[in-house]
C-alpha positions in Angstrom: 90.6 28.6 137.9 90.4 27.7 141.6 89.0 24.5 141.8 91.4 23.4 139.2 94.4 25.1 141.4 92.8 23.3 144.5 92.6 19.8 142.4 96.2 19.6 141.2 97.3 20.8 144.8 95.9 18.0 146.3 97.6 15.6 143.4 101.3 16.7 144.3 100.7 16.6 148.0 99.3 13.3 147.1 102.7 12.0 144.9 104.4 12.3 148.6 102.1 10.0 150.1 103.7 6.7 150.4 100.4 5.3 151.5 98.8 6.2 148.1 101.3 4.7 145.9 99.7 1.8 144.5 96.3 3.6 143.9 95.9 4.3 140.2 96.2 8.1 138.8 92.4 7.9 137.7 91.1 7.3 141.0 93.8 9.9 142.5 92.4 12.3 140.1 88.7 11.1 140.9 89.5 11.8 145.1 91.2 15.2 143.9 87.7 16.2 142.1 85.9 15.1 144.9 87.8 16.7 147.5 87.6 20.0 145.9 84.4 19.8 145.2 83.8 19.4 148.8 85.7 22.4 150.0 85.1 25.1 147.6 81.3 24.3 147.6 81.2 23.8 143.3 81.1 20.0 142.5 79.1 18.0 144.1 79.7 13.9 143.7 76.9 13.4 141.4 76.0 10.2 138.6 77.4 12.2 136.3 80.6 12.6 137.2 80.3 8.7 138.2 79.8 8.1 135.2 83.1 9.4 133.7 85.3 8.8 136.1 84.2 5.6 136.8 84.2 5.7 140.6 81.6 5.3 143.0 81.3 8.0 146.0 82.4 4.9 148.1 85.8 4.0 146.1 86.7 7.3 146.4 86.3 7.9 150.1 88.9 6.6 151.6 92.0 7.9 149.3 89.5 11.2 149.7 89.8 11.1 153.9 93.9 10.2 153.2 94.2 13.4 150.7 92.2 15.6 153.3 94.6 14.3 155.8 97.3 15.6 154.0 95.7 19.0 152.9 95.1 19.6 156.6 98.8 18.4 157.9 100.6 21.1 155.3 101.2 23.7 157.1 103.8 26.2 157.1 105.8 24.1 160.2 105.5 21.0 158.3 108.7 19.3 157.1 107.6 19.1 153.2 106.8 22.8 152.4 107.4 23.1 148.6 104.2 22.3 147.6 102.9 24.8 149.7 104.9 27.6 148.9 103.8 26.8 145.6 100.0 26.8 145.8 100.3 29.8 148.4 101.2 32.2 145.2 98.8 34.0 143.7 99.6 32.4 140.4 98.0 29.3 142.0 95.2 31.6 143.3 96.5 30.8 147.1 94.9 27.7 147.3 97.2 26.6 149.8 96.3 29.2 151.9 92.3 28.4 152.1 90.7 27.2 155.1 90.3 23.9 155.3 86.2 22.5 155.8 85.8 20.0 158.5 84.3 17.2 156.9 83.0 14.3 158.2 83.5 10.5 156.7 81.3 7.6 156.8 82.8 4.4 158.3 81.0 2.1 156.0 78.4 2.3 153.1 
């Protein structure tokens, strides 16, 4: 499926992040769900899924703005390509290749 695809994208983009090294995988994975939520318009951040990943909107949004940061830096000129050529097969359904939303962060909550 494509949001799943789009979430496990943004993981391995994620694992060559040095700046997200010492958050833990479950709020990785959290940011990942939230992120693609966010740009393929099917999850919204609701109490639900709060509730079992045990993350607050606001935990998440700053590893979120880091992982769109890095979604919207992979390009096919950028020095780490592999994970792009991956998700840019149609195995992956292109993921890589989507258009990135603009999306805007709040500064504090």
């Amino acid at each position: 499926k494509k949001s799943s695809s789009y979430a496990t994208y943004c993981l391995e983009l994620a694992q060559q992040e040095y700046s997200l090294v010492g958050v833990v995988p479950s709020q990785l994975a959290a940011a990942a769900c939230y992120l693609t939520g966010k740009q393929t318009g099917s999850i919204l951040w609701s109490e639900t899924l709060e509730h079992y990943t045990g993350f607050r909107e606001e935990e998440l949004i700053e590893t979120v703005r880091v992982m769109y940061n890095l979604v919207a830096s992979s390009t096919p000129n950028s020095r780490l390509t592999a994970v792009r050529r991956k998700y840019s097969q149609v195995k992956h359904h292109e993921v890589a290749k989507m258009e990135l939303l603009s999306m805007t962060f709040p500064t504090h909550y």
